[in-house]
MIFIKE-237460 format. One record per residue (C-alpha): residue in one letter; x, y, z. Coordinates in Angstrom, 3 decimals. Layout:
% MIFIKE-237460
A | X | Y | Z
...
This chain:
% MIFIKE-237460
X | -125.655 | 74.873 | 26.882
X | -123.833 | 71.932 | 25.068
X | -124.334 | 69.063 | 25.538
X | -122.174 | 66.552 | 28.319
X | -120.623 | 63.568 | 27.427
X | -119.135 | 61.113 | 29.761
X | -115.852 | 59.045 | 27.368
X | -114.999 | 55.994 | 29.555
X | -111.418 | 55.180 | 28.478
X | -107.848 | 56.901 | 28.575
X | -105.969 | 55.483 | 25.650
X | -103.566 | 57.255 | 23.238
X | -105.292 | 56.163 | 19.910
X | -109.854 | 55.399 | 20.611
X | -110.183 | 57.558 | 23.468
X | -107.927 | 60.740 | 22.186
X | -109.371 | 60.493 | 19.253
X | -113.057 | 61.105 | 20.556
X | -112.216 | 63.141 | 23.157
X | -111.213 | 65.446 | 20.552
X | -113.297 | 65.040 | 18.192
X | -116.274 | 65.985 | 20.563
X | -114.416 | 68.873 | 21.893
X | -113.844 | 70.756 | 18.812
X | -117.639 | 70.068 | 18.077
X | -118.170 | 71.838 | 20.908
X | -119.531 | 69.095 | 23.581
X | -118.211 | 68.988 | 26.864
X | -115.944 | 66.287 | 27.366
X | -115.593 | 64.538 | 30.745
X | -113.545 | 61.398 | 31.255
X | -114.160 | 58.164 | 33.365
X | -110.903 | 56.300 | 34.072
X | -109.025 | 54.132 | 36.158
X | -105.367 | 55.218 | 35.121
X | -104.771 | 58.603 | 37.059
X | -101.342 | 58.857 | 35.079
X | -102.756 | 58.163 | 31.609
X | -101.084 | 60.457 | 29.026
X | -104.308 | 61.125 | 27.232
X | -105.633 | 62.878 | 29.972
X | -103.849 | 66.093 | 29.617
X | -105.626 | 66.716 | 26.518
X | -107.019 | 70.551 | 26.169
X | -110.363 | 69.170 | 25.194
X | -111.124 | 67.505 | 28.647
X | -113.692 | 69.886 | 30.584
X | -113.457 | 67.464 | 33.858
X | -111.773 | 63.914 | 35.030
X | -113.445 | 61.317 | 36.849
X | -110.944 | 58.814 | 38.604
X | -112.917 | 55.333 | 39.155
X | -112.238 | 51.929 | 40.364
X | -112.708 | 49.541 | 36.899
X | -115.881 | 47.538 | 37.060
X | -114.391 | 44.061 | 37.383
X | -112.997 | 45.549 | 40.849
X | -116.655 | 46.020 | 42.071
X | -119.461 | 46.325 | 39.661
X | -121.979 | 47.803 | 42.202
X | -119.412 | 50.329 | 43.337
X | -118.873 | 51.217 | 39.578
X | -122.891 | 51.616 | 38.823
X | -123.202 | 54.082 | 41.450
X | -119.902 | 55.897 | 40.619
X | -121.764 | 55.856 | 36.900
X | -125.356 | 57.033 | 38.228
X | -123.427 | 59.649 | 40.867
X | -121.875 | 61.497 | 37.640
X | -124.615 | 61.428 | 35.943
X | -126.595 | 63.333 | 37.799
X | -123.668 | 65.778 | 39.612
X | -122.813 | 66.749 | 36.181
X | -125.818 | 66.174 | 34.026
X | -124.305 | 63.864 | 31.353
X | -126.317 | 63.662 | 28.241
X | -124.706 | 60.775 | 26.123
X | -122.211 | 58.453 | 27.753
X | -119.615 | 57.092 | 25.093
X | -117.633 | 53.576 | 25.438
X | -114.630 | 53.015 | 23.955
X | -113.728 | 49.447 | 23.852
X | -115.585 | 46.258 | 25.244
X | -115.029 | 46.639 | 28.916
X | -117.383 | 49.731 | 29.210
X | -119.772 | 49.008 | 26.414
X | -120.394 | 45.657 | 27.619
X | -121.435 | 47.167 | 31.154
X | -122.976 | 50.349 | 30.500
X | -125.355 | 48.301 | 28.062
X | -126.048 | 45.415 | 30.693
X | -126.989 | 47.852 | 33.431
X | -128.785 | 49.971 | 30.975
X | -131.884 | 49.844 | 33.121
X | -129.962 | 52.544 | 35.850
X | -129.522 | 55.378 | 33.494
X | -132.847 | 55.156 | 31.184
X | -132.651 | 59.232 | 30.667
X | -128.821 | 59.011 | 29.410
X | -128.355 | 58.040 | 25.774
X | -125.131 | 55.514 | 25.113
X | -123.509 | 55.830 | 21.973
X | -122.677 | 52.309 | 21.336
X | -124.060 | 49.109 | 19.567
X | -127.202 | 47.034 | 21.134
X | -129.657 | 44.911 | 20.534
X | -128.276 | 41.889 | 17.919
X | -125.255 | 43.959 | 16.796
X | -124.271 | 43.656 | 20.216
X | -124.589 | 40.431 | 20.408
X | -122.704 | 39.319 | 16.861
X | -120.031 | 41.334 | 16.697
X | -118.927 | 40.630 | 20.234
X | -118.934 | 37.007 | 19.211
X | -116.597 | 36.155 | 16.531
X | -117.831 | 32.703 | 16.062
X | -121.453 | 34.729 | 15.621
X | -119.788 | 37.648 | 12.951
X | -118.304 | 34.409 | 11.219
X | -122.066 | 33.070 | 11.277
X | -123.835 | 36.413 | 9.907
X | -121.287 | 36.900 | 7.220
X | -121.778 | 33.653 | 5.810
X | -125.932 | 34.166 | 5.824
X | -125.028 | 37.332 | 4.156
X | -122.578 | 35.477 | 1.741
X | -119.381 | 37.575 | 2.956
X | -116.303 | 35.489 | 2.663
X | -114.499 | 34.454 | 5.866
X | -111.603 | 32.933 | 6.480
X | -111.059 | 29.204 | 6.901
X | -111.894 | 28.114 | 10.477
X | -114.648 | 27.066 | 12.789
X | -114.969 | 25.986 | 16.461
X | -112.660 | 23.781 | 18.075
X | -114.353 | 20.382 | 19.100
X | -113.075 | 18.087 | 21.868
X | -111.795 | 15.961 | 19.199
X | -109.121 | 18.201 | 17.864
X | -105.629 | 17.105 | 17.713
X | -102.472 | 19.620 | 17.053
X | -101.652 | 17.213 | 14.060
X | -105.209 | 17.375 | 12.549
X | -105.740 | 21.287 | 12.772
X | -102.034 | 21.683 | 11.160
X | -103.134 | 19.613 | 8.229
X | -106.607 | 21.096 | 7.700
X | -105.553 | 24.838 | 7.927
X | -101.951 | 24.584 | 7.472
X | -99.833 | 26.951 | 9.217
X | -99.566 | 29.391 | 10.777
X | -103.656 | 29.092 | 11.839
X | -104.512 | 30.863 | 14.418
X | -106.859 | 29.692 | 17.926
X | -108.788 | 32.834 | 18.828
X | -111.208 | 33.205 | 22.308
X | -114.920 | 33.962 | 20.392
X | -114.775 | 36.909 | 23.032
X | -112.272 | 39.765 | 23.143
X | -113.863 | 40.005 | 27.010
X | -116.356 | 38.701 | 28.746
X | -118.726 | 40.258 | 31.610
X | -118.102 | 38.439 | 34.216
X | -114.241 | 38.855 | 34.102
X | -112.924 | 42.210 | 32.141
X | -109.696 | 42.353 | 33.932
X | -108.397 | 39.437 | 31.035
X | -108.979 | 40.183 | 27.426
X | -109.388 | 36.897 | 24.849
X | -106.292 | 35.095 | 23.639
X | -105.095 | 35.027 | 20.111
X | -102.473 | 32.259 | 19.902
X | -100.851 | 32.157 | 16.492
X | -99.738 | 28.762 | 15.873
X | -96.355 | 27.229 | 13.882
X | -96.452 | 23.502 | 14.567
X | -98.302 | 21.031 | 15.303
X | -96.381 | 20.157 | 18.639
X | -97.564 | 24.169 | 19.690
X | -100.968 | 23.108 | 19.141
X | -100.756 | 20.243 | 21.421
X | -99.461 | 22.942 | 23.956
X | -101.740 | 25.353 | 23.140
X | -105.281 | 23.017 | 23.407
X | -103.730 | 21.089 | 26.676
X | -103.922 | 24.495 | 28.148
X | -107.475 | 25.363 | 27.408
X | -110.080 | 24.707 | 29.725
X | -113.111 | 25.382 | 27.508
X | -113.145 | 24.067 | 23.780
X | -116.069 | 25.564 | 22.973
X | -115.043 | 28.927 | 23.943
X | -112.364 | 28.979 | 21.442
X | -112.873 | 28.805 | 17.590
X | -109.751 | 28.076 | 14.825
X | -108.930 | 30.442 | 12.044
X | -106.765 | 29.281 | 8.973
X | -104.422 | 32.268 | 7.452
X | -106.117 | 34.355 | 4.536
X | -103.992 | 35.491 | 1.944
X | -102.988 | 39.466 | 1.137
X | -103.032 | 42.558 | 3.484
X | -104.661 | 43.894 | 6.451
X | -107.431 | 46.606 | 5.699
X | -109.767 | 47.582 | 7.924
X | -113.033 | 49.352 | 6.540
X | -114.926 | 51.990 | 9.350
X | -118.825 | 52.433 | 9.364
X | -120.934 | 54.496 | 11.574
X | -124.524 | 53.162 | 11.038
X | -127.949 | 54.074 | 12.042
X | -131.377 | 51.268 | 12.014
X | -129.060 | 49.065 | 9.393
X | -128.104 | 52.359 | 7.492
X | -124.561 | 53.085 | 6.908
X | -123.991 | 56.918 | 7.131
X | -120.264 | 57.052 | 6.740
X | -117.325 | 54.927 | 5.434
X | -113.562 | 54.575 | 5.844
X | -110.756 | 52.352 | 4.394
X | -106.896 | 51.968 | 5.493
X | -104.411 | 49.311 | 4.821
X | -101.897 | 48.135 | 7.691
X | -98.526 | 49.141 | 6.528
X | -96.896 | 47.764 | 9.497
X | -98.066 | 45.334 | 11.872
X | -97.342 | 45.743 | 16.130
X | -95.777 | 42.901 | 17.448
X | -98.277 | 41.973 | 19.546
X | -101.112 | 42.632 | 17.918
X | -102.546 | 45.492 | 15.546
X | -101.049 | 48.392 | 13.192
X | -98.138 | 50.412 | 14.281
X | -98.334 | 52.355 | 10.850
X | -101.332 | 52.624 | 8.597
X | -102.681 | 54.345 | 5.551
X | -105.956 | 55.371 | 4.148
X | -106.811 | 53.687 | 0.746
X | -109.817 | 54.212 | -1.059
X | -113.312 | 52.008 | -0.078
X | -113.152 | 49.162 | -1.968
X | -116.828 | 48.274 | -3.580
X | -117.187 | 44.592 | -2.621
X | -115.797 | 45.242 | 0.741
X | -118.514 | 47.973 | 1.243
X | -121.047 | 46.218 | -0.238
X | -120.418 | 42.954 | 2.279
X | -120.661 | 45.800 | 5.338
X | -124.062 | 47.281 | 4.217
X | -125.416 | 43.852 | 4.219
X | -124.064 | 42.930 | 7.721
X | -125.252 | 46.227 | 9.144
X | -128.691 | 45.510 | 7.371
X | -128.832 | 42.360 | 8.872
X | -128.184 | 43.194 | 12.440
X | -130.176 | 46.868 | 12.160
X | -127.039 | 48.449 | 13.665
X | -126.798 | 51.901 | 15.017
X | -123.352 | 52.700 | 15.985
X | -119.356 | 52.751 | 15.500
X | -117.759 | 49.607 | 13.841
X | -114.133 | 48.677 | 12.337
X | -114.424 | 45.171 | 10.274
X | -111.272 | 43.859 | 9.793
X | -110.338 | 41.873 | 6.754
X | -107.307 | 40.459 | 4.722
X | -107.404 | 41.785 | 0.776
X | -105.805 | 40.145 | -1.669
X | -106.513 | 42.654 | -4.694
X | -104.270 | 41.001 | -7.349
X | -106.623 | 37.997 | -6.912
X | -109.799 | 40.112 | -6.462
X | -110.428 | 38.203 | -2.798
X | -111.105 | 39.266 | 0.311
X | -111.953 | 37.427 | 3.957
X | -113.631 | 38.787 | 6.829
X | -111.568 | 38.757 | 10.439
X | -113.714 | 40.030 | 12.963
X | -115.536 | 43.161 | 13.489
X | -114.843 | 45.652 | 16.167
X | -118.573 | 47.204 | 17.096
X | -116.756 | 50.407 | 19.041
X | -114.402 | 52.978 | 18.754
X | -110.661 | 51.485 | 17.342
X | -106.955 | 51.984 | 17.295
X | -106.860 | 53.556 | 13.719
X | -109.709 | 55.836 | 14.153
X | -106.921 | 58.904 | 14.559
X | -106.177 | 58.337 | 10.974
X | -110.271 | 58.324 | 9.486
X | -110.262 | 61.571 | 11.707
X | -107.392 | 62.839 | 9.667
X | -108.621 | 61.800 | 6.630
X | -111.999 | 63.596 | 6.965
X | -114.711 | 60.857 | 8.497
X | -114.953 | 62.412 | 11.814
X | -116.545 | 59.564 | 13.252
X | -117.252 | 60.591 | 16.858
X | -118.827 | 63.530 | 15.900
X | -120.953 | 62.311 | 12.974
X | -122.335 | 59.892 | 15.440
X | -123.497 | 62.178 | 18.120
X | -125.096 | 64.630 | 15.430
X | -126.634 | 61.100 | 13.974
X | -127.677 | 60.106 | 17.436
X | -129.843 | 63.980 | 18.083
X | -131.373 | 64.498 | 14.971
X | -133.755 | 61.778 | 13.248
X | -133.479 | 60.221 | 10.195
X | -130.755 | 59.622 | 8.144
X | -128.323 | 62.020 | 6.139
X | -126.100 | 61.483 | 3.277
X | -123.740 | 58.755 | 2.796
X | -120.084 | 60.656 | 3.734
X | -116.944 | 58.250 | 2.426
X | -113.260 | 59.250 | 2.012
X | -111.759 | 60.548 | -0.474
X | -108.500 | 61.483 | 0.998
X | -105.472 | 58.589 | 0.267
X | -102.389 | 58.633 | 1.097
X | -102.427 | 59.781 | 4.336
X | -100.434 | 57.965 | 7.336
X | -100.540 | 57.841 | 11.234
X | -98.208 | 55.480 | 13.407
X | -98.759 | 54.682 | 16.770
X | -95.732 | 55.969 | 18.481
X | -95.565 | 53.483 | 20.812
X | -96.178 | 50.398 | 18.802
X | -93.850 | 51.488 | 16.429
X | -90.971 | 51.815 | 18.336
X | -91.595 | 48.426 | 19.668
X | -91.309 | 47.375 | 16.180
X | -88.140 | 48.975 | 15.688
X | -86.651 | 47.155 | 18.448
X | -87.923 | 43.380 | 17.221
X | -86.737 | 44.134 | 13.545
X | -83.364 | 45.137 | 14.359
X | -83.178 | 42.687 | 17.262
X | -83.904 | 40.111 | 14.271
X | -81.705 | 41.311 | 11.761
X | -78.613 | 41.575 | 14.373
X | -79.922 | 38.122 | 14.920
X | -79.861 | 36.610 | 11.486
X | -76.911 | 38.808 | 10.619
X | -78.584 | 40.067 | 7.554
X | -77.475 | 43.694 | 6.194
X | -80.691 | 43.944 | 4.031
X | -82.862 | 43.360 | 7.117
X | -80.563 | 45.240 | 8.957
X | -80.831 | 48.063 | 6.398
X | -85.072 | 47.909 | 6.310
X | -84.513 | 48.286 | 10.363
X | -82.569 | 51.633 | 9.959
X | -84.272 | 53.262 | 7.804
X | -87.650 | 51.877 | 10.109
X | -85.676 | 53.545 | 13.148
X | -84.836 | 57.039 | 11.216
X | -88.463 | 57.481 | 10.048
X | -89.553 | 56.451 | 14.029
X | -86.733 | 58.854 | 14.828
X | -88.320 | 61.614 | 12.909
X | -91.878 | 61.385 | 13.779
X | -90.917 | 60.957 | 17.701
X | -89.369 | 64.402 | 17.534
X | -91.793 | 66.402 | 15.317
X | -95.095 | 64.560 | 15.723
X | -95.528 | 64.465 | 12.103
X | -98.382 | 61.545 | 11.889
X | -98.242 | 60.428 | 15.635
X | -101.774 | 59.221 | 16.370
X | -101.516 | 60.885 | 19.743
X | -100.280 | 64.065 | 17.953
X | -102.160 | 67.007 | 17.107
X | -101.173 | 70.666 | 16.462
X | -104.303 | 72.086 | 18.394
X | -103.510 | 69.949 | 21.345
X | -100.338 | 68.592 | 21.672
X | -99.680 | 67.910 | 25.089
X | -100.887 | 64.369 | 25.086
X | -98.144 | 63.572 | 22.377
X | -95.271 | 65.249 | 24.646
X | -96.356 | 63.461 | 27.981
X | -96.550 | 59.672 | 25.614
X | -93.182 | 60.835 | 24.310
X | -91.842 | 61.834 | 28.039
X | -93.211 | 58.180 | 28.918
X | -91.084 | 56.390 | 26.271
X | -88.036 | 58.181 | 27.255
X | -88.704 | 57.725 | 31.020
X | -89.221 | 53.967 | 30.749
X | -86.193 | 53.248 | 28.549
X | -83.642 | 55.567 | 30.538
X | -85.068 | 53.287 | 33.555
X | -83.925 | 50.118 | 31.213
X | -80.483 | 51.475 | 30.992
X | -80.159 | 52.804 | 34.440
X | -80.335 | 48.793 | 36.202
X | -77.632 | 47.869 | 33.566
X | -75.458 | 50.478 | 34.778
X | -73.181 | 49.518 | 37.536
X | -73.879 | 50.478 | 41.388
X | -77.737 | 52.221 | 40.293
X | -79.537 | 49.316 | 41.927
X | -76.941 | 49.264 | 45.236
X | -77.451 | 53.363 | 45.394
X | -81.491 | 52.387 | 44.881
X | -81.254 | 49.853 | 47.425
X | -79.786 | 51.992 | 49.841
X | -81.714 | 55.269 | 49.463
X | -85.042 | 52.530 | 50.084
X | -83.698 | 51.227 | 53.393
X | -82.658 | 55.051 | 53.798
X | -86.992 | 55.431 | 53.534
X | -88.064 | 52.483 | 56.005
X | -85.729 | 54.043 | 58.360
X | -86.565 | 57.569 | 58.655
X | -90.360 | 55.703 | 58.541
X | -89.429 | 53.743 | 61.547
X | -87.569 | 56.857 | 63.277
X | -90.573 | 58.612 | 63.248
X | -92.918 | 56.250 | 64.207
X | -95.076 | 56.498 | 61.016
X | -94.910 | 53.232 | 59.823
X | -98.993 | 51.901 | 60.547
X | -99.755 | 49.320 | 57.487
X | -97.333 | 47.110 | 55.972
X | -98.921 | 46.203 | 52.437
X | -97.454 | 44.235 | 50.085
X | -98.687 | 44.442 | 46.375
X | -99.163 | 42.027 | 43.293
X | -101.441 | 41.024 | 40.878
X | -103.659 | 38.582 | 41.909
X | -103.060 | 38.445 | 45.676
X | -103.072 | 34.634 | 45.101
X | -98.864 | 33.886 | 45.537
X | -96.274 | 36.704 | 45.987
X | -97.889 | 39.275 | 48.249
X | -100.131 | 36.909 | 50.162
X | -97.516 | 34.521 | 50.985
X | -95.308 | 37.808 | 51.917
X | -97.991 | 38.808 | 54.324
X | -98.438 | 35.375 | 56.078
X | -95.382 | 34.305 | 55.936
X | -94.596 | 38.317 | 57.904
X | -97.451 | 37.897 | 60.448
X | -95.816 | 33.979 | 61.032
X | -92.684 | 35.503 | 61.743
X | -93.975 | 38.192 | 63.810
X | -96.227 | 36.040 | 65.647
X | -94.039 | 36.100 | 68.972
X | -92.750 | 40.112 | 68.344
X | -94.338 | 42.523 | 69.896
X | -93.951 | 44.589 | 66.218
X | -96.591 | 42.203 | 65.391
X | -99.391 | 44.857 | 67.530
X | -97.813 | 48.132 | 66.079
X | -97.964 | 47.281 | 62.220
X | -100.818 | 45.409 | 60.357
X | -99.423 | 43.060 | 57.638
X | -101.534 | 43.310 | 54.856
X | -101.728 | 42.552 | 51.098
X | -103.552 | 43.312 | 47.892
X | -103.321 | 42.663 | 44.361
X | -103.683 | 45.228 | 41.356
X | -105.534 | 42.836 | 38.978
X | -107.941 | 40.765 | 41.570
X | -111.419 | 41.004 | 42.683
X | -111.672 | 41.007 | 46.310
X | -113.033 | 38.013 | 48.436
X | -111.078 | 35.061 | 46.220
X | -110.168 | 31.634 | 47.802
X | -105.923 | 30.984 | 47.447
X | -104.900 | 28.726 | 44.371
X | -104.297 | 25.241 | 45.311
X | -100.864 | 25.984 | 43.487
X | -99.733 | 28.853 | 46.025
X | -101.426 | 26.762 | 48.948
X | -99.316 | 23.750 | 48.366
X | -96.349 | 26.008 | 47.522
X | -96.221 | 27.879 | 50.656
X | -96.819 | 24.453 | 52.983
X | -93.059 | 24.252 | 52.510
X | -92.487 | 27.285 | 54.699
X | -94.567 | 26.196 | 57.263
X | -97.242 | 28.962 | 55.627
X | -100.789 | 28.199 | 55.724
X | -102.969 | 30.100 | 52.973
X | -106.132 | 28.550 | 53.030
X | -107.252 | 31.707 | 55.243
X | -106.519 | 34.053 | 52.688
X | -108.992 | 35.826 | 50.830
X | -107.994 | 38.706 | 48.081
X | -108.312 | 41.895 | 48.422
X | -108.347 | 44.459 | 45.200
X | -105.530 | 47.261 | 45.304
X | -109.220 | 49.648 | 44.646
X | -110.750 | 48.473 | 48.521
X | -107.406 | 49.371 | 50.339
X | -107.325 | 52.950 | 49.613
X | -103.385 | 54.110 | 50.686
X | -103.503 | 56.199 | 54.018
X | -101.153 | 58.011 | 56.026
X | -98.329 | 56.016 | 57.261
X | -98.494 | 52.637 | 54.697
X | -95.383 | 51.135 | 53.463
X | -96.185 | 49.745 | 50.589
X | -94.313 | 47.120 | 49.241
X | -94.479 | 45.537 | 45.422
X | -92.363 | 42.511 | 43.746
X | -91.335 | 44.141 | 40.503
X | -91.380 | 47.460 | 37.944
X | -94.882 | 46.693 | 36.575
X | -96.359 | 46.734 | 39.885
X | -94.649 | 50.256 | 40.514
X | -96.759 | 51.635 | 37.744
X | -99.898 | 49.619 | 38.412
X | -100.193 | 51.532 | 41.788
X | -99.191 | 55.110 | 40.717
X | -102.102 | 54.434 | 37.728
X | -104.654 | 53.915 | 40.910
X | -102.939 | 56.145 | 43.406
X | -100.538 | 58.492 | 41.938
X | -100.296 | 60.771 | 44.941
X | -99.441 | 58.896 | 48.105
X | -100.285 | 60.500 | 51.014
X | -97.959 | 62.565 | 53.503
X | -96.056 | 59.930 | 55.748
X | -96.139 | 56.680 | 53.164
X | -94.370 | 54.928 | 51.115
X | -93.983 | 53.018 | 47.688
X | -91.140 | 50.816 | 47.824
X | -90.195 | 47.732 | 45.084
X | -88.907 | 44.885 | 47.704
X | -86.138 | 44.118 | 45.284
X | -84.346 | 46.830 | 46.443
X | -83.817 | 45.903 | 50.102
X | -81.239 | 43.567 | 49.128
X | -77.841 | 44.531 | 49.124
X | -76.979 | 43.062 | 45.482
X | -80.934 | 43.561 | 43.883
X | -81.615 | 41.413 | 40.521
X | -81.208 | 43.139 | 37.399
X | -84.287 | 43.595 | 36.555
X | -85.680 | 44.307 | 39.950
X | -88.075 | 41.482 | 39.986
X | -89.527 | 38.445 | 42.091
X | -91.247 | 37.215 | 39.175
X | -94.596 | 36.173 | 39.187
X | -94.942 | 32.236 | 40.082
X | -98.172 | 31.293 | 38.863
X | -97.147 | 29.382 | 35.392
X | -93.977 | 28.177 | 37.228
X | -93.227 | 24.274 | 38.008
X | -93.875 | 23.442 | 42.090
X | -89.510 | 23.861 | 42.042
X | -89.942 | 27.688 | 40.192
X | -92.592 | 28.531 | 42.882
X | -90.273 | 27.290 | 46.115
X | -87.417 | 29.418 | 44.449
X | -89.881 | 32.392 | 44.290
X | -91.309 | 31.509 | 47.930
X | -87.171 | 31.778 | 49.180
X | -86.715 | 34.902 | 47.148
X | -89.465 | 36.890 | 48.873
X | -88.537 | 35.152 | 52.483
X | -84.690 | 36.708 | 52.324
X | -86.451 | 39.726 | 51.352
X | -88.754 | 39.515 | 54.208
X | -85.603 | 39.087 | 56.836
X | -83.893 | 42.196 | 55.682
X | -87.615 | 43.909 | 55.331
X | -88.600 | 42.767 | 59.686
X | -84.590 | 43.757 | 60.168
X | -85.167 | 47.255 | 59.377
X | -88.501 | 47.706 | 60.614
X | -86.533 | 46.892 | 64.193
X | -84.721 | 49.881 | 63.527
């Protein structure tokens, strides 16, 4: 029989990109995840799906979910894809000592997860960095803009961190010095935080899959076109430069690595430089494009990981070839002719057409779409359905009368709910549980104090991104005092340990919580409801938000706090019947 593996992670570039790999070699491929709608699950090569809580929601819940599977379905290898499951299946090692993990340990672990640590290896191992170092206490905006110049970058050392992988590690890229002041008067810890000057030339990334220190296979590819927020929307393989590859060997030598890596650099080949960014130890973005290119890095590294030894160095030797990330991209195409409406420029304007036609092209074809492929392409329709779905839902709340008709067909829900008598739970559903929903839900049970409602209906609240158990903010506390709400009772509770049940209204604050709950529950059961309390007002806000208060001023906050309480009226109004 062949053997099991256990992918934790759902994404349309990483994860797709192993799962497939694996299935074609003939393993079979079950998936951990925590997004039930993920578009990457539909691929052919999935054998079984495994919907679990995330381990920042309850890391002794996720362990036993982990050791469960293991044994119900006798996984062999269990295979991380970024740093929020390698970081735990590695620290609770000890629980599964029969299951192999196919991810860095030992030192490797410990570097490349630290980029102030990578920055420290590469310079023992003489590989150029870029300018930088960690910030001190000292630091002034002024000073860091004249020793690195700008832009410079501050980076978090840690992408994430253990102890909290709901937040990933800020990159701030910086243009002034008055940004920097901004920037370090929000940090709480210096020390966790190192600054990066800007290295000249383009962004390569060169892919290794190494074994005891012992590079096995290689991969190079250039960033063509960078995502707004981070990363490569297009990319191309290039050959492996020698001095880059030589500076890898020496780093995997020096941390006896076994495992998947992506080191990031900026190449400046009419100058003959280079500069080390960081170095991804685990599956990445681009790896759809070494696949195409012939470095089928999943794959090598479970056939690395069974037999012992080492086998021949495998490199590319295919350039030229491009993948896009659909998604990225067409947030690119959006910024650059946002811009170039902006400046008014036809050239940019131009560059921004022709980006859109090529978008355009690939969007209906596939044609080098990461999530694309001709053996499987199911995944690529459902992230292509996605797009479509959430941008027709952009234009439909600027159309005239949608978010009235919305409105009404929601209060047209609560009161065939309250009709029937089915309404049990009112929950009402951020993020944190720490402002909108649990002032909603006190501020509901202070109303309904006197109301005899107050015994058929228990007012509850959650967040999507919170850990159960967590004292109020001081901020919210102090906010809701002004409505005569008192939330130093309140304790969070995670959207993952209030499962939905028959007869919940649920009730969220704006269109990101509306997918945040259909990722962890996308079938409600019979008798509930989903509803976004925007839309029990008669004239809802364009954009069918209360917006989050937490970086708000005390006077942003009370404005927020009045929002949801007119909400709240209408909301106890129709629960009356």
């Amino acid at each position: 029989m062949s053997l099991a593996v256990l992918v934790f992670g759902d994404d349309l570039r990483a994860a797709l990109a192993v799962i497939r790999s694996l299935g074609r070699a003939g393993y079979r491929v079950h998936i951990a995840s925590s997004d039930a709608t993920a578009p990457a699950l539909s691929s052919r090569y999935i054998a079984a799906i495994h919907h679990i809580a995330p381990y920042w929601a309850g890391p002794e819940r996720w362990c036993e979910h982990v050791r469960t599977l293991i044994a119900r379905e006798a996984i062999d290898v269990l295979f991380p894809i970024d740093d929020r499951s390698v970081l735990p299946l590695r620290h609770h090692c000890a629980l599964w000592p029969d299951t192999a993990i196919a991810a860095v340990d030992g030192k490797a672990l410990d570097t490349f997860f630290d980029k102030h640590l990578t920055r420290e290896l590469a310079k023992s191992c003489a590989v150029p960095v870029a300018p930088g170092r960690l910030l001190r206490e000292d630091d002034s905006g002024v000073a860091l803009a004249q020793d690195f110049g700008v832009p410079f970058y501050i980076k978090s050392r840690r992408s994430y961190d253990l102890t909290d992988l709901r937040s990933r590690g800020r990159v701030y890229k910086i243009s002034s010095a008055n940004e920097a002041e901004d920037v370090l008067a929000r940090l709480e810890t210096r020390s966790d935080f190192l600054v990066e000057g800007e290295a000249p030339g383009i962004g390569a990334g060169l892919s290794i899959l190494a074994k005891n220190g012992n590079i096995l296979a290689a991969f190079q590819h250039r960033r063509c076109r960078e995502a707004p927020l981070g990363g490569s929307a297009l990319r191309e393989s290039i050959a492996v430069n020698p001095a880059l590859f030589s500076a890898v060997v020496e780093m995997a030598r020096a941390t006896d690595m076994t495992g998947l890596a992506m080191t990031e650099w900026r190449l400046d080949s009419e100058r003959g430089q280079y500069a080390l960014l960081e170095v991804n130890a685990r599956p990445w973005g681009s790896l759809p494009l070494a696949i195409a290119a012939g470095v089928d890095f999943p794959a090598l590294h479970l056939e690395a990981m069974k037999r012992g030894g080492s086998s021949p160095l495998q490199m590319n030797d295919t350039t030229g070839i491009k993948r896009r990330a659909l998604s990225l991209d067409l947030n690119g195409v959006q910024r650059a002719v946002q811009s170039a409406l902006g400046r008014r420029n036809v050239l940019a304007l131009g560059r921004a057409g022709m980006h859109a036609v090529g978008f355009c092209f690939a969007a209906l074809s596939g044609v080098g779409v990461d999530s694309y492929a001709s053996d499987d392409p199911m995944p690529f329709r459902r992230e292509r359905a996605l797009i479509v779905r959430q941008k027709w839902q952009a234009v439909l709340r600027l159309i005239p009368g949608y978010r009235q008709r919305k409105a009404i067909e929601n209060r047209e829900t609560i009161a065939h709910m309250v009709h029937a008598g089915a309404v049990n739970r009112v929950i009402f559903l951020c993020r944190g549980n720490q402002f909108r929903s649990a002032f909603a839900q006190h501020l509901m049970q202070k109303e309904l104090a006197l109301n005899s409602m107050q015994a058929e209906h228990d007012i509850l609240s959650a967040g999507t991104r919170t850990i159960s158990g967590q004292k109020t903010s001081d901020a919210a506390i102090k906010a809701a005092e002004a409505f005569g709400v008192d939330l130093n009772v309140h304790r969070t509770t995670s959207i993952w340990d209030l499962p939905p049940q028959a007869g919940d209204l649920w009730l969220g604050f704006d269109p990101i919580i509306d997918e945040e709950i259909a990722h962890a529950y996308p079938i409600m059961p019979s008798g509930s409801a989903y509803i976004n309390l925007t839309m029990l007002d008669p004239l809802p806000p364009r954009d069918m938000s209360i917006h989050d208060p937490v970086d708000m001023a005390g006077r942003g906050q009370h404005v927020i706090f009045a929002q949801i309480q007119r909400s709240l009226y209408n909301l106890m109004t129709m629960l009356e019947g």
